[in-house]
C-alpha positions in Angstrom: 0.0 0.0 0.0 2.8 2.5 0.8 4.6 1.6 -2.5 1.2 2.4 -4.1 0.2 5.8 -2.6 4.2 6.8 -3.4 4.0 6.1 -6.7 0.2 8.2 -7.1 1.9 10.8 -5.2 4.4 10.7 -7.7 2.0 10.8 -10.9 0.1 13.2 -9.8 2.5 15.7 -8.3 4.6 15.4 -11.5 0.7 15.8 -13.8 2.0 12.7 -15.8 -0.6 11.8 -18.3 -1.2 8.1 -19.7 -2.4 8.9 -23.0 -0.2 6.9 -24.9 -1.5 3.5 -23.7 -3.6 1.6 -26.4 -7.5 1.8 -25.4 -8.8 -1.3 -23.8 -10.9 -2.7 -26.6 -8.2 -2.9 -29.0 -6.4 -5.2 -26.4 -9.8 -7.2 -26.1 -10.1 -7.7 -29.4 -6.2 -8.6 -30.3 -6.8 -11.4 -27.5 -9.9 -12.3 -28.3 -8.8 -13.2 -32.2 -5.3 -14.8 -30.8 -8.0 -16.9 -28.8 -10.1 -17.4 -31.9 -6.6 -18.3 -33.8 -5.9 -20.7 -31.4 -8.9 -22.7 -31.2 -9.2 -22.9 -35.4 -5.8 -24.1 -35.4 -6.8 -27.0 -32.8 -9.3 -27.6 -35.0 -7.6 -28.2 -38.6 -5.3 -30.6 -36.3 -8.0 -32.1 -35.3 -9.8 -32.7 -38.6 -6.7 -33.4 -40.7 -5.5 -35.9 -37.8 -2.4 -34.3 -37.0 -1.1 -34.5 -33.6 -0.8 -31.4 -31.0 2.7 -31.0 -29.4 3.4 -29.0 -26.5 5.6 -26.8 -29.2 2.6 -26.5 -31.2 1.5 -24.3 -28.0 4.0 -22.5 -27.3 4.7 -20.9 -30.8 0.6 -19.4 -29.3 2.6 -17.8 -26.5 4.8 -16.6 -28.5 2.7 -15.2 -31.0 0.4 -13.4 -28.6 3.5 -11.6 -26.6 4.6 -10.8 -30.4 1.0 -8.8 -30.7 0.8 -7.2 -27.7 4.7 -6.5 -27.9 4.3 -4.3 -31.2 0.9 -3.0 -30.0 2.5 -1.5 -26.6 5.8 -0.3 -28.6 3.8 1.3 -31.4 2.0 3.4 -28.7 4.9 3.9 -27.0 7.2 5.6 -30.0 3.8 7.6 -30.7 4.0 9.1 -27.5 7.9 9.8 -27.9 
């Protein structure tokens, strides 16, 4: 809690301003077609009978920190 009301203190005594950050719904909606990416892939595996390796999964992690990754850093150099 102390860390907390420092770092408010901190924001708001400096008037540092967060507009930079991408809205809400465009993060939704990058997660919620990663999700929808995801469960289409599982299916064509599925349906063409090919197995589903832990690797498989993990190129889906790596994909969605890829997506949010550019998202945050494109927001970020607009700001700069």
């Amino acid at each position: 809690m102390k860390a907390y009301t420092l770092t408010f203190l901190t924001v708001t005594t400096l008037n540092i301003s967060f507009d930079f950050l991408p809205h809400r719904y465009l993060l939704l909606a990058v997660f919620f077609l990663i999700v929808l990416d995801f469960i289409t892939g599982v299916l064509k595996a599925i349906i063409l009978d090919i197995p589903r390796t832990s690797k498989g999964y993990r190129e889906t992690y790596a994909k969605f920190i890829q997506y949010m990754g550019a998202i945050l850093m494109s927001f970020a150099i607009s700001f700069l």
